[in-house]
C-alpha positions as CSV (number, residue, x, y, z in Angstrom):
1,X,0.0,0.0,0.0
2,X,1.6,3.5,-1.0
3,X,2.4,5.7,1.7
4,X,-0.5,8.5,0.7
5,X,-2.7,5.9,0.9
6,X,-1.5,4.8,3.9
7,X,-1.6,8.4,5.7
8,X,-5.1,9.0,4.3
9,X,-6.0,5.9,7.0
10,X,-4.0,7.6,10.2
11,X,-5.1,11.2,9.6
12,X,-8.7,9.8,9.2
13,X,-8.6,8.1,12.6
14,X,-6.7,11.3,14.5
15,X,-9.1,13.2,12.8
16,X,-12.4,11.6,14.1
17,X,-10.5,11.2,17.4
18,X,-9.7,14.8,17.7
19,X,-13.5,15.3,17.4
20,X,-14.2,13.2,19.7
21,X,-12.2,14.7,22.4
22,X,-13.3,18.1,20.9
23,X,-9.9,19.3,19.9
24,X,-10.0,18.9,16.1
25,X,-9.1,22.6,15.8
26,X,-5.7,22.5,18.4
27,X,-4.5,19.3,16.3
28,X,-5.0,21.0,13.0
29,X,-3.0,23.9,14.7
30,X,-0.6,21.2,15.5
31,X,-0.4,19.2,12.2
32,X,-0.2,22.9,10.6
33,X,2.9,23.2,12.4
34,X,4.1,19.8,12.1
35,X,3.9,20.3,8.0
36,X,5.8,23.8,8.2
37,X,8.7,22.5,10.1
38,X,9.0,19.3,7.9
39,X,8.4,21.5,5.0
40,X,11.2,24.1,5.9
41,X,13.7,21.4,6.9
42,X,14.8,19.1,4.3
43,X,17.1,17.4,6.9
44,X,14.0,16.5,9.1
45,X,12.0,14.9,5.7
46,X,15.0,12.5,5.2
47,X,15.7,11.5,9.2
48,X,11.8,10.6,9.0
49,X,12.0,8.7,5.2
50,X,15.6,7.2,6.3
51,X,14.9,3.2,6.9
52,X,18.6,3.2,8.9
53,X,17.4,5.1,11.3
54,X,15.6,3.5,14.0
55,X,11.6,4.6,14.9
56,X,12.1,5.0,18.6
57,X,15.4,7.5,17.7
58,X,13.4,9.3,15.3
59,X,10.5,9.6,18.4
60,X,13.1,11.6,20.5
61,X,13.5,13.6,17.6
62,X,10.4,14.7,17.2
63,X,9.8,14.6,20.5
64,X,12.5,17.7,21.3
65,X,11.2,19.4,18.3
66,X,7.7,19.4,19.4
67,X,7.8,19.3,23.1
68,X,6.2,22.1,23.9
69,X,4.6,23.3,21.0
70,X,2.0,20.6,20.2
71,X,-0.8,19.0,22.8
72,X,-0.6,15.7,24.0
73,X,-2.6,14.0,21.8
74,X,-0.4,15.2,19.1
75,X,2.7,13.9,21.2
76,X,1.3,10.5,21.5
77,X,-0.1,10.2,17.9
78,X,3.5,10.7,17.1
79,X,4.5,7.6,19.8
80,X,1.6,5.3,17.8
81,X,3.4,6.3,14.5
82,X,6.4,5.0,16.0
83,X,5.4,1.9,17.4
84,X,3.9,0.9,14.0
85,X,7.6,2.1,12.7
86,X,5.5,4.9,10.5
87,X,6.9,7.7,10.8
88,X,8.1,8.5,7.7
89,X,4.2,9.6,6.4
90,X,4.1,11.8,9.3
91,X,4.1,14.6,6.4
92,X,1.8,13.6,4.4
93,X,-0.3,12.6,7.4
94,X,-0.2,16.4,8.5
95,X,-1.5,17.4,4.7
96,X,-4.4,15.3,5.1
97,X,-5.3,16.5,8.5
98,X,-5.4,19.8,7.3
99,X,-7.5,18.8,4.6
100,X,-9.7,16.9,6.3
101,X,-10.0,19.7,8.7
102,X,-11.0,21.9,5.8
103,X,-13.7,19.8,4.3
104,X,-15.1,19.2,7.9
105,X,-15.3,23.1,8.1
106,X,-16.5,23.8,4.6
107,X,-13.4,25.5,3.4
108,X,-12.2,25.6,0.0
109,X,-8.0,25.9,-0.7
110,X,-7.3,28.3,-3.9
111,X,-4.2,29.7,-4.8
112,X,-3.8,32.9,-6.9
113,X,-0.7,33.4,-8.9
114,X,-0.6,36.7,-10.6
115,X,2.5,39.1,-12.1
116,X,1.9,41.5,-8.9
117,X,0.6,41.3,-5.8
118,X,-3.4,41.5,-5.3
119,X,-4.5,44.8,-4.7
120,X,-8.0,44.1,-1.6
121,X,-10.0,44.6,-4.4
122,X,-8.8,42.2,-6.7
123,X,-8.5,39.7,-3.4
124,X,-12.1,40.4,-3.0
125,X,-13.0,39.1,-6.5
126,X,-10.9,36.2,-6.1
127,X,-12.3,35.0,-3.3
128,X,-15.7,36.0,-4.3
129,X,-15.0,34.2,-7.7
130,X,-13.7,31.1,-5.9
131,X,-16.4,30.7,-2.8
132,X,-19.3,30.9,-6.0
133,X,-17.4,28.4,-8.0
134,X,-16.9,25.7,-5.2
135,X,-19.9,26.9,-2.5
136,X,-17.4,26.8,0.6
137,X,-15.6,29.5,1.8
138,X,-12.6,30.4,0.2
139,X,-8.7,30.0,1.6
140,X,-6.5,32.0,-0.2
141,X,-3.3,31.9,-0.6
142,X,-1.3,34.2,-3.3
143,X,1.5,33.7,-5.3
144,X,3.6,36.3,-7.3
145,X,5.6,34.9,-10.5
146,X,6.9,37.9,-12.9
147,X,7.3,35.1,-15.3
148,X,3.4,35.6,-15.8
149,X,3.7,39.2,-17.6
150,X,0.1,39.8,-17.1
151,X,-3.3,38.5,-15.6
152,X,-3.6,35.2,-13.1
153,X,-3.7,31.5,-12.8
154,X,-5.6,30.7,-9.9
155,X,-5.7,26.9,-9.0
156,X,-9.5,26.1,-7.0
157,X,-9.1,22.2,-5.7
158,X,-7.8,20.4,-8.4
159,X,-9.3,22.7,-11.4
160,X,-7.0,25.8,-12.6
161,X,-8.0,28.8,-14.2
162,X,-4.9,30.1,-16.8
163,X,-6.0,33.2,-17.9
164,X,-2.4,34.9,-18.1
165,X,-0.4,36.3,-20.6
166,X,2.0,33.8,-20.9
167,X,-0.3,31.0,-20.7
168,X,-2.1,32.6,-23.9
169,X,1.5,32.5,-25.6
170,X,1.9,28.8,-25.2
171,X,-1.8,28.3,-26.6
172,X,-1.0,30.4,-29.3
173,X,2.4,28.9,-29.5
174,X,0.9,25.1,-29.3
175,X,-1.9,26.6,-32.5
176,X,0.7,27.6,-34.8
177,X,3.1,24.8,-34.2
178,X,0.3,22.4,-35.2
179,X,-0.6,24.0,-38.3
């Protein structure tokens, strides 16, 4: 079974736990931390993924990183994770959490990348545009890529929206190269 599928099953069950025990939104806090630190450190990723090192070592690890900055049931989620020696989804655990924790709440991801930076007007639209297209409220996160010359790609789920500049220029680019 591949790892994704794999974390899918163990964010599902801290998920409904965390519900349970009335704390869903402290573990998405934590699991929200947990994926910026393993995002930001490329050293932690491969300590987690390496198969030399063993579970209960990476444990301690974790366990000085996050110490005092998760709750307990976050502490001992990361103990079960070691005793099934499954640590190394412990990332992709945290993305599902967060999206689980978004689809329990009705919240839609989007992410706007544009040639500038969003004026509040233009972020109003956005997220106007975006909480119409997908009924839930929108989360917006905004990207700036000066590669884009002009106008936005804004990515809603797993649908995406090119209406820049140089995406027109490969279209057009892509029509003439075929005739």
């Amino acid at each position: 079974m591949s790892e994704k599928r794999i974390a899918v099953r163990y964010a599902k069950s801290l998920v409904d736990l965390s519900v349970e025990m009335k704390v869903l939104e402290t573990v998405k806090e934590d699991m929200s931390l947990v994926k910026n630190t393993c995002d930001g450190s490329r050293p932690l990723k491969l300590m987690l993924k390496n198969p030399v090192i063993l579970a209960s070592k990476k444990r301690i690890i974790l366990d000085q990183i996050f110490k005092d900055k998760v709750s307990e049931l976050t502490l001992k989620f990361f103990k079960i994770l070691s005793r099934k020696n499954r640590l190394s989804i412990l990332p992709y655990v945290a993305d599902e959490v967060l999206r689980l924790y978004n689809k329990i709440n009705g919240l839609q991801e989007s992410t706007v990348t544009t040639s500038i930076p969003l004026t509040s007007e233009m972020r109003g639209e956005v997220v106007k545009f975006v909480e119409e297209v997908s009924g839930k409220k929108a989360l917006l996160k905004e990207k700036v890529d000066k590669d884009l010359i002009g106008g936005f790609v804004l990515k809603i789920g797993d649908k995406q929206i090119d209406n820049s500049i140089a995406g027109k220029l490969n279209k057009l680019k892509i029509q003439l190269m075929d005739a």
